[in-house]
C-alpha positions as CSV (number, residue, x, y, z in Angstrom):
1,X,81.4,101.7,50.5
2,X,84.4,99.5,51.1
3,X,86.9,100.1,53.8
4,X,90.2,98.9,53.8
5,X,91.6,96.1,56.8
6,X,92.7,97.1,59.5
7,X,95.4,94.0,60.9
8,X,96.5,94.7,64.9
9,X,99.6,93.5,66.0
10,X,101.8,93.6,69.5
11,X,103.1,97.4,69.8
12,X,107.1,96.8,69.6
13,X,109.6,99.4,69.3
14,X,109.5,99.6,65.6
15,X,105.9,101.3,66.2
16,X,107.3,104.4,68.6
17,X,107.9,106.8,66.0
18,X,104.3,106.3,64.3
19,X,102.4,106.6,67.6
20,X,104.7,109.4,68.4
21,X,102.8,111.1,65.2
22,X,99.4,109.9,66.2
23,X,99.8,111.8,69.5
24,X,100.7,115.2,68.0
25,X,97.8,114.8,65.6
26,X,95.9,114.8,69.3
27,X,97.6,117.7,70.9
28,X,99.2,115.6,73.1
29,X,103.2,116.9,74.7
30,X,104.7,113.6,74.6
31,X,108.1,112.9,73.5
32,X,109.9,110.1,72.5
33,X,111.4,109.0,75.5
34,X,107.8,109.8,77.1
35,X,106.7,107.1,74.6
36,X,109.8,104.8,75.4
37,X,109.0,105.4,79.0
38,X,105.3,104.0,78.5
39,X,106.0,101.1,76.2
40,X,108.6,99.5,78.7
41,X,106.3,99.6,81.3
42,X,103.5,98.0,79.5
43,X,102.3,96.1,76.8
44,X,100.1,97.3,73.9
45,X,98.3,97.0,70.6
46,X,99.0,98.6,67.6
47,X,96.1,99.0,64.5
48,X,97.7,99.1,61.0
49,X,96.0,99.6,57.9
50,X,98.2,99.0,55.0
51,X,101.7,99.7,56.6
52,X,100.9,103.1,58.5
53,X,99.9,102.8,61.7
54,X,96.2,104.0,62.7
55,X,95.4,103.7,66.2
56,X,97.8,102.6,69.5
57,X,96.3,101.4,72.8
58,X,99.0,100.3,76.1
59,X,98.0,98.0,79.6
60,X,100.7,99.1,81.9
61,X,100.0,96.0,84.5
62,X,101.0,96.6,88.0
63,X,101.7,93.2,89.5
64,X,98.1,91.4,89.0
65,X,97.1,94.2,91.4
66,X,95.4,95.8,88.6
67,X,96.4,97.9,85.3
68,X,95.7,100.7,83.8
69,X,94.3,101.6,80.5
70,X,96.5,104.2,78.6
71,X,97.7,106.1,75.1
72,X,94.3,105.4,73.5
73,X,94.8,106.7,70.3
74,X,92.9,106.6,66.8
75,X,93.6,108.6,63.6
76,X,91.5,111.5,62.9
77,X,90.7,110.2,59.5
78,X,89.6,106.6,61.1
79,X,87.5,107.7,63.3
80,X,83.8,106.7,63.6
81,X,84.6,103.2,62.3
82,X,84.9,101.6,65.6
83,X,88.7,101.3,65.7
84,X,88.5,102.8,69.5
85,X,86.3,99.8,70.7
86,X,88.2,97.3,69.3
87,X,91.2,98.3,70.5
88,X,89.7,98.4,73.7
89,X,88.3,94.8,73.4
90,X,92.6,93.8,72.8
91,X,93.7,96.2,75.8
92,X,91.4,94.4,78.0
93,X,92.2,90.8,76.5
94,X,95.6,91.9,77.2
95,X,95.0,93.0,81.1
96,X,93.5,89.2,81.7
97,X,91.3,89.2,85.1
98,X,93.0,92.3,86.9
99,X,90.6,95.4,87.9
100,X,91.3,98.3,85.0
101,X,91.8,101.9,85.3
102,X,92.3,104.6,82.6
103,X,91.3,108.4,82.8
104,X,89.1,109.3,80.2
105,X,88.3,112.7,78.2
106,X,84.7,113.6,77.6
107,X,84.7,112.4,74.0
108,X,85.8,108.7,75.5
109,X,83.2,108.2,78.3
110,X,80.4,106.9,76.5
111,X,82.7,104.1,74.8
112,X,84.1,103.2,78.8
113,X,80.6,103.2,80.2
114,X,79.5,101.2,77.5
115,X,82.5,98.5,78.0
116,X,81.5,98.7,82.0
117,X,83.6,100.9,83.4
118,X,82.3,103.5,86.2
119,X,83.4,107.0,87.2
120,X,85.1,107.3,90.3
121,X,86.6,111.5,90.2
122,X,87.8,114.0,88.0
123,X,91.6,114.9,87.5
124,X,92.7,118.1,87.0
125,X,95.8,119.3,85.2
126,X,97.6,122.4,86.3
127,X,100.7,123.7,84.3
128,X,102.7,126.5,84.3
129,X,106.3,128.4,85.2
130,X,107.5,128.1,88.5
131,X,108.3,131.2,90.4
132,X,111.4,131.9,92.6
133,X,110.2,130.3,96.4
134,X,112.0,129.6,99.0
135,X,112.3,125.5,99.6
136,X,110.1,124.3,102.7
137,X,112.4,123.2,105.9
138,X,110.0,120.1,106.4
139,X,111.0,117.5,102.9
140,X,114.7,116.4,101.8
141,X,115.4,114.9,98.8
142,X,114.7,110.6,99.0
143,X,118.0,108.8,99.3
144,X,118.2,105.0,97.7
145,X,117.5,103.4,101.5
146,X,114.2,105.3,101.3
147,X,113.1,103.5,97.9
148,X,111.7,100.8,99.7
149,X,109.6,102.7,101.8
150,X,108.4,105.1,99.1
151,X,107.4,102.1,97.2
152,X,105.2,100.9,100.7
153,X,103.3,104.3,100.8
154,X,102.3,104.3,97.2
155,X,100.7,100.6,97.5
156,X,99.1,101.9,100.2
157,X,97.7,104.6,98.7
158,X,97.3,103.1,95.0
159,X,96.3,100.3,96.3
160,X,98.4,98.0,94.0
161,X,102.4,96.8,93.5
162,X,103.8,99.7,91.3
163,X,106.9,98.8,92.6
164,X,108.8,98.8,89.0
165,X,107.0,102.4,88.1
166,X,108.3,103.5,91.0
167,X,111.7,102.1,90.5
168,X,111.4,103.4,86.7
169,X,111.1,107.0,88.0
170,X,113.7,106.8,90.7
171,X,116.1,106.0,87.8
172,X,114.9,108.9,85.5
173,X,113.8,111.3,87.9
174,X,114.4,113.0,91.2
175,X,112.3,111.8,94.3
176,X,111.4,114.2,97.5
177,X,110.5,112.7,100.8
178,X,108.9,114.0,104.1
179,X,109.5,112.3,107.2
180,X,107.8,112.0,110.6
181,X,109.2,110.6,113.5
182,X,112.4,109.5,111.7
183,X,110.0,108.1,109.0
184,X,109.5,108.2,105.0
185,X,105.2,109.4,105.5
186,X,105.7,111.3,102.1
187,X,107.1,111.3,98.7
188,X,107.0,113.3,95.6
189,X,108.3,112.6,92.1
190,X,110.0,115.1,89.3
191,X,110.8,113.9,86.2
192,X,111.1,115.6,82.7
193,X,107.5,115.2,80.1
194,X,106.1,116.9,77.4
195,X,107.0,120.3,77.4
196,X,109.0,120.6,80.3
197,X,108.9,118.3,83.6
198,X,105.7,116.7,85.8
199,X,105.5,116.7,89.5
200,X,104.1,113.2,90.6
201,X,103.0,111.0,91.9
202,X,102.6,112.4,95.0
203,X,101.5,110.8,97.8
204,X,101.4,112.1,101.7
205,X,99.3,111.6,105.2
206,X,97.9,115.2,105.5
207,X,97.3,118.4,102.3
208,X,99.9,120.4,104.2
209,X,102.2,117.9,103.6
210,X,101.5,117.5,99.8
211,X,102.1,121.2,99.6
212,X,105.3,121.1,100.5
213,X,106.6,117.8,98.9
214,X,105.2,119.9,95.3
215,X,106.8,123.6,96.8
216,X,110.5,121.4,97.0
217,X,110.4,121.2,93.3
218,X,108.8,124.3,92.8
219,X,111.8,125.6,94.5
220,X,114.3,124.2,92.7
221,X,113.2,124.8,89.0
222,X,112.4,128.4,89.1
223,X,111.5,129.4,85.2
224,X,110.7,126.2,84.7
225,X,107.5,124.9,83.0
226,X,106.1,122.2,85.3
227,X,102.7,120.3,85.5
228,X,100.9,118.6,87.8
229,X,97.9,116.2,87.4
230,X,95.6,116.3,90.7
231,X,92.5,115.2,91.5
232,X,89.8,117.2,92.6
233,X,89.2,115.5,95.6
234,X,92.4,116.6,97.0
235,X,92.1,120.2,97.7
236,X,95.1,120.9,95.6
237,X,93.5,123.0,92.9
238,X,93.0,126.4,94.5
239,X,96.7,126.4,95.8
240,X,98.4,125.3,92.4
241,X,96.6,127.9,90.9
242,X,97.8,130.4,93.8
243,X,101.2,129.1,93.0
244,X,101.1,130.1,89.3
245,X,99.9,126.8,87.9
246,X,96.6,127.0,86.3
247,X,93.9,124.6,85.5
248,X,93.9,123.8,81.8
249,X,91.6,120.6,81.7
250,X,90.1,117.8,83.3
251,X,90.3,114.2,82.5
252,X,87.8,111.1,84.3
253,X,89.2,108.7,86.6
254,X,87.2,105.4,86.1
255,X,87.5,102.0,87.1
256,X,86.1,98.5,86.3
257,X,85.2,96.7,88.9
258,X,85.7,99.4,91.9
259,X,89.1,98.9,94.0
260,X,89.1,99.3,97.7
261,X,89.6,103.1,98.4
262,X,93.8,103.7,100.1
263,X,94.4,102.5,103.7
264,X,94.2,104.7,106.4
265,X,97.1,107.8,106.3
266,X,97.5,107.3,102.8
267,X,96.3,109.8,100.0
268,X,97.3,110.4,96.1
269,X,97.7,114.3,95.7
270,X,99.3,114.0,92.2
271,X,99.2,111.5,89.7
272,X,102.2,110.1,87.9
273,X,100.5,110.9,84.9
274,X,97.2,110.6,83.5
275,X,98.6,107.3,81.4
276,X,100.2,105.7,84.9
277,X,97.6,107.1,87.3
């Protein structure tokens, strides 16, 4: 049978509205500016056959720390053709020599494996309306001379430059901080996505800590529809759910090579996304 040609091409903003289709045809919440959001952080591949565009992949590059791996999409009606490997094989051209992270769903892992990259936890995504609470007395919300210090804690804990994420999401969202001894040890990120707005990253020294940087926001968008993508390792599951927010999937960290696990007082509670990590 003969199949049509499939041409890829560098994803530019003439592309959003088309991959903006493809991820509704995949369930997925994001919005334009969700889209916007990801494409000026990154750079990408776009499949086209004909003029419609059939498949989008993005490398959002953090310094030449690493990068991660993101908006991995192929039409439904291309599927099986092996449009997902190849634009795997241009994401990966793209990243150069840095380590790679994505976060994959169950129906993706045999393609990562395959492509040599290894499993390293499982995220979990909570969602759901915040209830009335009261705020916690131990976070504030960040002021700009915190920035660089927030920025510190999450290479520490990411273990790579995200510097202009972070600086991305300070412009678009609103940052919480907890402080001990007169220092930034915490922060938290709210910033609207998809159906209503995400809590992350979030990064702090102790659980406790991560609690409370997540019950801020809570706090202040009472009927609100929030998410938050955690990993399972954190011991954040049981009390989001308590809270209201329950677990409605899981996605697979992976990484290729393996990346040297946070420094010392460092942990990720929260992702920034699943796209970001």
């Amino acid at each position: 049978m003969q199949t049509s040609q499939i041409d890829f091409a560098a994803f530019g903003s003439e592309h959003l509205g088309a991959a903006l289709e493809l991820s509704r045809q995949a369930g997925w919440p994001h919005r334009p500016e969700d889209w916007e959001m990801a494409r000026a952080l990154s750079e990408g591949v776009v499949a086209i056959e004909g003029d419609r565009v059939v498949g989008t992949v993005l490398v959002t590059p953090y310094k030449q720390d690493c990068a991660t791996i993101n908006m991995v999409i192929v039409d439904e009606a291309m599927r099986g053709r092996g449009l997902g490997r190849k634009l795997m094989h241009a994401a990966i051209e793209l990243a150069g020599d840095r380590p790679l992270r994505l976060v994959a769903t169950a129906e993706g892992l045999p393609l990562y494996e395959k492509l040599g990259f290894r499993q390293t936890g499982r995220i979990l995504q909570h969602q759901g309306i915040a209830a009335k609470v009261a705020a916690p007395m131990t976070t504030s919300a960040a002021t700009m001379t915190d920035l660089s210090a927030v920025i510190e804690l999450d290479r520490q804990a990411f273990r790579a430059d995200r510097a202009d994420l972070i600086a991305y999401l300070a412009k678009v969202g609103e940052l919480a901080v907890v402080r001990s001894n007169g220092r930034v040890s915490g922060f938290a990120v709210l910033r609207t996505f998809g159906r209503g707005e995400v809590i992350g990253p979030v990064i702090a020294s102790n659980l406790e800590d991560a609690k409370a940087l997540i019950a801020h926001f809570i706090a202040v968008r009472p009927g609100v529809f929030l998410r938050v993508d955690t990993t399972a390792a954190s011991g954040l599951s049981d009390w989001l759910a308590e809270q209201g927010f329950a677990h409605v999937g899981s996605g697979i960290a992976m990484m290729k090579p393996s990346i040297p696990s946070a420094e010392s007082g460092t942990t990720i509670f929260a992702l920034a996304n699943q796209a970001l990590g």
